[in-house]
KOLTORVO-612852 format. One line per 4 residues: number of its first residue (from 1); their letters; for each residue x, y, z of N, C-alpha, C. Coordinates in steps of 0.001 Angstrom, whole numbers, plus 500000, padded with zeros to 6 digits. Layout:
N
NUM> A> X:Y:Z:X:Y:Z:X:Y:Z ~ ...
***
This chain:
223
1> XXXX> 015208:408149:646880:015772:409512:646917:015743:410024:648363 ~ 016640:410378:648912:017058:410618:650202:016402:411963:650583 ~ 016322:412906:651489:015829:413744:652069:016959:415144:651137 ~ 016548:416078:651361:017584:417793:650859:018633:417229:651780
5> XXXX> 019377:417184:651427:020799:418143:652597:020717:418776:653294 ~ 021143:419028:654267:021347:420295:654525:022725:420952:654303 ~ 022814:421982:653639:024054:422662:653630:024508:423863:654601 ~ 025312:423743:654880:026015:424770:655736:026897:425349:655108
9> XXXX> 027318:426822:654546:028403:427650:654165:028851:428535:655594 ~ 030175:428159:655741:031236:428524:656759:032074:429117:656742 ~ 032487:430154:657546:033993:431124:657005:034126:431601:658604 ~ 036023:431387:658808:035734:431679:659972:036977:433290:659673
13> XXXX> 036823:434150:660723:037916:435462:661074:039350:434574:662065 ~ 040746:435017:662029:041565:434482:662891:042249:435962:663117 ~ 043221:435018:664159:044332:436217:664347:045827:436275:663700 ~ 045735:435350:662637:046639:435170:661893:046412:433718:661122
17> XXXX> 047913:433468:659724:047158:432285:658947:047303:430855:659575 ~ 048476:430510:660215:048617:429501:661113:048597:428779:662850 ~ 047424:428243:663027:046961:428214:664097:048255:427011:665197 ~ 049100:426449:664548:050837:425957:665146:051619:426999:666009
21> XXXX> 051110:427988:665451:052317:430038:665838:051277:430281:666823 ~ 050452:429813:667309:049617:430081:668418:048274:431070:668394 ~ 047895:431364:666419:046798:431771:665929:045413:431336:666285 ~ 044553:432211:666761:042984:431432:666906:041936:432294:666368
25> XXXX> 040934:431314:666749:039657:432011:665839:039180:433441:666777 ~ 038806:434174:665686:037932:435251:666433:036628:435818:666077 ~ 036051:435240:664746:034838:434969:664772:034396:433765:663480 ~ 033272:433171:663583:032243:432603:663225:031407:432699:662367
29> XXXX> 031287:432170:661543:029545:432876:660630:029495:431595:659956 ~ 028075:431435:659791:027890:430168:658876:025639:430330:658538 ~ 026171:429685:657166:024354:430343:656849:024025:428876:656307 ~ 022759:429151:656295:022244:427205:656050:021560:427761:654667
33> XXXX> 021661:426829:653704:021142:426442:652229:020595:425305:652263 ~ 018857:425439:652249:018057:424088:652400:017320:424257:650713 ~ 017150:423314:650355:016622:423198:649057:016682:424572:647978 ~ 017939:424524:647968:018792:425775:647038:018911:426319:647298
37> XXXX> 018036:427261:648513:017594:428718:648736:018471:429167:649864 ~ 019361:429870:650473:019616:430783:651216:018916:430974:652301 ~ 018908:430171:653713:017531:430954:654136:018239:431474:655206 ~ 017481:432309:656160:018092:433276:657295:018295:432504:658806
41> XXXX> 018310:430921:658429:019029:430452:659639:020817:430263:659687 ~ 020961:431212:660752:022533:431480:660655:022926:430903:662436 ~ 024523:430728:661612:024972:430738:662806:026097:431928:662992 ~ 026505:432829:664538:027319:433599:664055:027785:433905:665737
45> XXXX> 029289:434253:666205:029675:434673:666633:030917:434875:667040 ~ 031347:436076:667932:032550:436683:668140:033426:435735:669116 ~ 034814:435804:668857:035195:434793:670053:036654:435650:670739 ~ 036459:435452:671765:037954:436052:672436:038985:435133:672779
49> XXXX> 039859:435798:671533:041364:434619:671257:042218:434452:672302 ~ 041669:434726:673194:043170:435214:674966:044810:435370:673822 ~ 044478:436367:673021:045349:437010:672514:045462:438314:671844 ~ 046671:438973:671248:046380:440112:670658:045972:439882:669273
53> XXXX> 045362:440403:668338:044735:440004:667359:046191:440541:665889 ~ 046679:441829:666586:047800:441897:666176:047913:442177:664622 ~ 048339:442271:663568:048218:442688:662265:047144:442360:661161 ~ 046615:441457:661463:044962:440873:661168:044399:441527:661425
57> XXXX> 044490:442992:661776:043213:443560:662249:042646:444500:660917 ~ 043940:444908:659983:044083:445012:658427:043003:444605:657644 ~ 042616:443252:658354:041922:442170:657155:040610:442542:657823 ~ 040381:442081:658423:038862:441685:659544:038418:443265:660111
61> XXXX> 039204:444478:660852:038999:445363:661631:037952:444957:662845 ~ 038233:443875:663359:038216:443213:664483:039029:443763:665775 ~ 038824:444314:666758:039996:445157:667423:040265:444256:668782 ~ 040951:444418:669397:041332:443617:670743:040119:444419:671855
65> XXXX> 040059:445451:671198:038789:446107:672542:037386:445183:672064 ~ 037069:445424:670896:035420:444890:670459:035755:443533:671081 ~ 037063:442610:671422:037079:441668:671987:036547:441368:673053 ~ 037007:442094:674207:037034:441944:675371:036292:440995:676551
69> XXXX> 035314:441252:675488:033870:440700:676247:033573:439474:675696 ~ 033902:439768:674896:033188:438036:674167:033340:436667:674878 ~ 032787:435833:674272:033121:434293:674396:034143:434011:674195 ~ 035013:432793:675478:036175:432310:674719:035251:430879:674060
73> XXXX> 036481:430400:673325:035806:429272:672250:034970:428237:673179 ~ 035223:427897:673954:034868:427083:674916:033299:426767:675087 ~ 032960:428494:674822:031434:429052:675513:030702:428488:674058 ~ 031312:428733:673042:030164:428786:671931:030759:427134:670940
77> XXXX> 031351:426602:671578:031591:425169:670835:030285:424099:671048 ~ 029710:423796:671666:028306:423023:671955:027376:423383:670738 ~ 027244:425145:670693:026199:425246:669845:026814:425153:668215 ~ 027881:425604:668024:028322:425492:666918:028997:424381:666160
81> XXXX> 028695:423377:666946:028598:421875:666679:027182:421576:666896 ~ 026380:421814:667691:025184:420865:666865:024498:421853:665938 ~ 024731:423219:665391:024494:423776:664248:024943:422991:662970 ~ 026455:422492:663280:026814:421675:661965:026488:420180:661540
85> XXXX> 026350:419565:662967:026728:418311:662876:025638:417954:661873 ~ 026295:416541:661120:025633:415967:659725:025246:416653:658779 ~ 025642:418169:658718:025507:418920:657576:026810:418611:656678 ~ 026114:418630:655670:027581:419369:654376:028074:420592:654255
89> XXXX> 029274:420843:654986:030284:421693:655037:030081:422483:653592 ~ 030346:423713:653529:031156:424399:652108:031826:425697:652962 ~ 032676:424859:652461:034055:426177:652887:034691:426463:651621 ~ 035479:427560:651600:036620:428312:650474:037539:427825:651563
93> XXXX> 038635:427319:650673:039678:426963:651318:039477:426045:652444 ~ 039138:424795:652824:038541:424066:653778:039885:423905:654648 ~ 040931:423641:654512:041720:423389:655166:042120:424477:656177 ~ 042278:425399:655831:042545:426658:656592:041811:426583:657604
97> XXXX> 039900:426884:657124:039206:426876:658368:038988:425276:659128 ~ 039138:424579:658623:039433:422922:659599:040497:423020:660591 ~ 041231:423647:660137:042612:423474:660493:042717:424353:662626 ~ 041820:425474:661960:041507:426247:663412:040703:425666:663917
101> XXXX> 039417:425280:663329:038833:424781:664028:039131:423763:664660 ~ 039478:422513:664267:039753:421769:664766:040936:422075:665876 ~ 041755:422643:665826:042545:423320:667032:041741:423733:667947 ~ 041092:424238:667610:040648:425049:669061:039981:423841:669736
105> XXXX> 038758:422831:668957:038323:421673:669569:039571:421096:670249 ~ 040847:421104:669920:041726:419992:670539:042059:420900:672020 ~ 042249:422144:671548:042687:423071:672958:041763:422849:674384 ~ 040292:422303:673846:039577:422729:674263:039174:420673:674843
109> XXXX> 040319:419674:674592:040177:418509:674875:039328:417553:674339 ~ 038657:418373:672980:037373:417704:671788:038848:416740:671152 ~ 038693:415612:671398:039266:415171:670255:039139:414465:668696 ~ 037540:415068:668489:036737:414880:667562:037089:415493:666208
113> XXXX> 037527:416023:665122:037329:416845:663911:036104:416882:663202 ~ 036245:417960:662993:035337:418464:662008:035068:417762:661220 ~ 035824:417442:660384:035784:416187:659267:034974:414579:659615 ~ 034978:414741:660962:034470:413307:661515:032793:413578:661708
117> XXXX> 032510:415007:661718:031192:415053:662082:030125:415548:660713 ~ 030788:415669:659499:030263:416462:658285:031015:415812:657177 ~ 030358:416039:656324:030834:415829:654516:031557:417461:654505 ~ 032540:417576:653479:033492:418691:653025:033243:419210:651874
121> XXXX> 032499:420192:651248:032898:420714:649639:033563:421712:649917 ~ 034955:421931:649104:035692:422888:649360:035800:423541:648177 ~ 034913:424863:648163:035224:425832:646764:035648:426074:645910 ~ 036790:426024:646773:038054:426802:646075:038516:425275:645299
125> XXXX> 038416:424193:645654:039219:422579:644612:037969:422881:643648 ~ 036494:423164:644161:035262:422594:643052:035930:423907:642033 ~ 035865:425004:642134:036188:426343:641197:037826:425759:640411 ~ 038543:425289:640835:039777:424676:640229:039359:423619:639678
129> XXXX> 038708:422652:639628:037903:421784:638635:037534:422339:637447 ~ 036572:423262:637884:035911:423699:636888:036446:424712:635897 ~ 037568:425406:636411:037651:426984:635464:039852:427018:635840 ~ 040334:425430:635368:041726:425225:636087:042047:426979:635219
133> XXXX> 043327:427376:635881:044207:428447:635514:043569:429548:635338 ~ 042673:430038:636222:041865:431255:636355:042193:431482:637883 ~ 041797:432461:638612:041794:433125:639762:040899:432440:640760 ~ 040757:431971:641672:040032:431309:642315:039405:431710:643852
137> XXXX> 039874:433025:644278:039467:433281:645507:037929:434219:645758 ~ 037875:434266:646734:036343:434501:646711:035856:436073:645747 ~ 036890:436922:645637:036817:438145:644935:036734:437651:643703 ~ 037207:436766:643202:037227:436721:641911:036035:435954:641485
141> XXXX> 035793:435043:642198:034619:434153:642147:033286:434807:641940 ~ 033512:436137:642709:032034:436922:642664:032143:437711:641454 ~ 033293:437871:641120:033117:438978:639555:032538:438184:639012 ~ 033003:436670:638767:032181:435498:637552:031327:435363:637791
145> XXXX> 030911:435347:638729:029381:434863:638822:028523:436209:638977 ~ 028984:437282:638894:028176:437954:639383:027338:438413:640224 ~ 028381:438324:641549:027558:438347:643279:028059:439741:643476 ~ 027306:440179:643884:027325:441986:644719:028116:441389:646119
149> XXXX> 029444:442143:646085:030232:442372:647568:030305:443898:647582 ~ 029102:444636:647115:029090:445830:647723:029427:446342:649307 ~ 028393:445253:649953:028883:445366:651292:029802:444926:651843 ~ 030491:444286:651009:032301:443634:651663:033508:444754:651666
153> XXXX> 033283:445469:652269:034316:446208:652265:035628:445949:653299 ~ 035575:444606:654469:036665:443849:655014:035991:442627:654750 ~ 036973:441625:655267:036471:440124:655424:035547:440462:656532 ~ 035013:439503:656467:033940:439414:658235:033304:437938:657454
157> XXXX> 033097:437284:659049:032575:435258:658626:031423:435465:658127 ~ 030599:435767:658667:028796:435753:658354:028829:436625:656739 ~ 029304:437749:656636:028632:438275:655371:029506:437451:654227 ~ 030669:437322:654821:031446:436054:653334:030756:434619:653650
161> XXXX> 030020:434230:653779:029328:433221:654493:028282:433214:653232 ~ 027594:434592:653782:026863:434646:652940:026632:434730:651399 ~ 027906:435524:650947:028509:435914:649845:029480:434074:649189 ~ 029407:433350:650241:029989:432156:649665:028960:431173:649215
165> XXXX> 027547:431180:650021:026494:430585:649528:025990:431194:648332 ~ 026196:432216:647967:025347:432675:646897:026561:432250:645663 ~ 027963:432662:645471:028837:432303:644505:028423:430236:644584 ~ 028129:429611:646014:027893:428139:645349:026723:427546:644793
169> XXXX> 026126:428349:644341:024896:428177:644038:024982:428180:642674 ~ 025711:429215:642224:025890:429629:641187:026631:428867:640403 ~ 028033:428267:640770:028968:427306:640628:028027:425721:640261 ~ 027326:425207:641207:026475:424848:640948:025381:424653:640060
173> XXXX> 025219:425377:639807:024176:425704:638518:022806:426247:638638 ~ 022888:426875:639909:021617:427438:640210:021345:428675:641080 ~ 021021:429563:640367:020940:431327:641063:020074:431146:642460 ~ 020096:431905:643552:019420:431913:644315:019789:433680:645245
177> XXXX> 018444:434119:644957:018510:435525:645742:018331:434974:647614 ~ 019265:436377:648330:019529:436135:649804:017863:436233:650388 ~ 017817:435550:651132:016413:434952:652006:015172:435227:651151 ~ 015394:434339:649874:013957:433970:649323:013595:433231:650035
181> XXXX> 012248:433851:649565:010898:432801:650658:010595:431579:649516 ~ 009740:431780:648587:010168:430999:647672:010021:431407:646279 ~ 010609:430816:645084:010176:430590:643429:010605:429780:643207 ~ 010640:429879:641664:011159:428981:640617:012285:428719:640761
185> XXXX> 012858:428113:641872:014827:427831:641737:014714:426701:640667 ~ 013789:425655:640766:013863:424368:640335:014088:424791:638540 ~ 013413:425721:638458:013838:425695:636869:015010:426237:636573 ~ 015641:426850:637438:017060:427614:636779:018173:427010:637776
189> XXXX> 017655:425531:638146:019101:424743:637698:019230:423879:636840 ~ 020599:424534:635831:020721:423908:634308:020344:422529:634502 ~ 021075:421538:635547:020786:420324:635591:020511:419112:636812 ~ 018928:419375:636822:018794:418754:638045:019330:417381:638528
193> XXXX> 019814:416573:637862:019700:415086:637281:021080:415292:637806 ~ 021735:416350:637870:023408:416375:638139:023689:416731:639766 ~ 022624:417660:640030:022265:417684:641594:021795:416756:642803 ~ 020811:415765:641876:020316:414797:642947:021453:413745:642566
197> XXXX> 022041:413202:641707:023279:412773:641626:024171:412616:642492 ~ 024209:414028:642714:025358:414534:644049:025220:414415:645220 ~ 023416:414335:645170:023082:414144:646675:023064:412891:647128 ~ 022851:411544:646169:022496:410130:646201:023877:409721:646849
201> XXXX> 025308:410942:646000:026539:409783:645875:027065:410904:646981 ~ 026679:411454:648244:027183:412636:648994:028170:411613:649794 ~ 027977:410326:650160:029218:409894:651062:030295:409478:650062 ~ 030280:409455:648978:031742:409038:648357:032068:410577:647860
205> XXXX> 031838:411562:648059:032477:412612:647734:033716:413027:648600 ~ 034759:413405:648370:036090:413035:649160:036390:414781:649393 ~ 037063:414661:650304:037787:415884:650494:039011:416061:649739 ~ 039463:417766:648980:040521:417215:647918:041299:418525:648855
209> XXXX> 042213:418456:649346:043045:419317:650055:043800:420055:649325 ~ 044467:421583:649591:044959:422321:648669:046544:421839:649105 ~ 047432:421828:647802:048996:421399:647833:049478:422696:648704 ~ 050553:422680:648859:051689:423587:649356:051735:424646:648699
213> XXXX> 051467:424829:647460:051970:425946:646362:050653:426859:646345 ~ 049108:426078:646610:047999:426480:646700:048054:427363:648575 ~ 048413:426292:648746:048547:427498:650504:049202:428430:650460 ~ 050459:428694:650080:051051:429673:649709:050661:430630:649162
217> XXXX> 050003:430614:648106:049214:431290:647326:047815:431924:648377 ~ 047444:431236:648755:046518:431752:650047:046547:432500:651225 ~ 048119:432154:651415:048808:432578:652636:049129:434149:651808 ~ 049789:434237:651155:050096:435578:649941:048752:436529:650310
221> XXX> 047270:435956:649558:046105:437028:649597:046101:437602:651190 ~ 046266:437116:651704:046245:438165:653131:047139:438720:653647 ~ 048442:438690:652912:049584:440082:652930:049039:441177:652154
***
């Protein structure tokens, strides 16, 4: 039996949905899940897109001034690669945020992906597995499971970060309150035998990419 995982839940902010139209990241957030629990090692920061942020500001309220100062990607790529590297990814929608990211690594002469340095669970395919022809985005995900986005009142990376570790936990089969120190997780997952499973067989788990009709549909929630 191999060591915990480590998990990483990731969500990044842009300045629009396609990073081809000359879209980039403008912030960061990512929270680590070590043996079920949520704990308060994060990663998180702002990045300055050397652009206008432009009608996205709707979504995020991210402004071109709170920009100004920040890091361009350049500054915070070192640490936010060896934050991830050999972790298991969980993203909502993985492609979207691969998709920038990995852009900006290429802008930036990385010709490495994301995908080359991490395993992928992508939410939003595991929640379409599980519950096909239901609603699948992170709002809806938290009504089912019952996650408080009281404090979500825009997107922002770190608190949907956070709000994405707690809905995969749940998905999963196992509740976990934000920065327990510790309890009983071990008993309230329905099935452990299905977890270490997952962890034994973590390199044949594949990345399942969303079709055209699913991006669309994605591309839609942020009009």
């Amino acid at each position: 039996m191999p060591n915990m995982e480590r998990l990483i839940v990731l969500d990044t902010e842009t300045t629009g949905i396609r990073p081809e139209e000359g879209h980039r990241i403008i912030e960061v957030g990512a929270v680590q899940i070590l043996n079920r629990e949520i704990t308060n090692t994060e990663y998180h920061k702002y990045v300055q897109p050397n652009r206008p942020v432009g009608d996205s500001v709707n979504i995020h309220g991210i402004t071109d001034k709170f920009l100004i100062n920040k890091p361009q990607f350049d500054k915070i790529s070192n640490d936010l690669l060896s934050f991830i590297k050999g972790a298991t990814l969980i993203i909502h929608n993985a492609p979207f945020d691969l998709g920038f990211l990995n852009n900006e690594l290429k802008i930036n002469g990385i010709n490495q992906k994301i995908e080359d340095m991490c395993q992928i669970i992508d939410t939003l395919e595991l929640s379409k597995l599980q519950r096909p022809g239901t609603m699948h985005n992170l709002d809806a995900l938290c009504r089912r499971f019952g996650v408080d986005t009281s404090a979500r009142t825009r997107h922002g990376a770190l608190l949907d970060a956070q709000i994405l570790a707690q809905v995969y936990l749940a998905m999963t089969g196992g509740q976990s309150i934000l920065f327990q120190e510790s309890s009983d997780i071990e008993s309230q997952i329905s099935d452990p035998a299905v977890i270490k499973n997952n962890i034994a067989n973590k390199d044949n788990i594949k990345v399942i990419y969303a079709n055209k009709k699913e991006t669309a549909l994605h591309d839609n929630y942020f009009k």
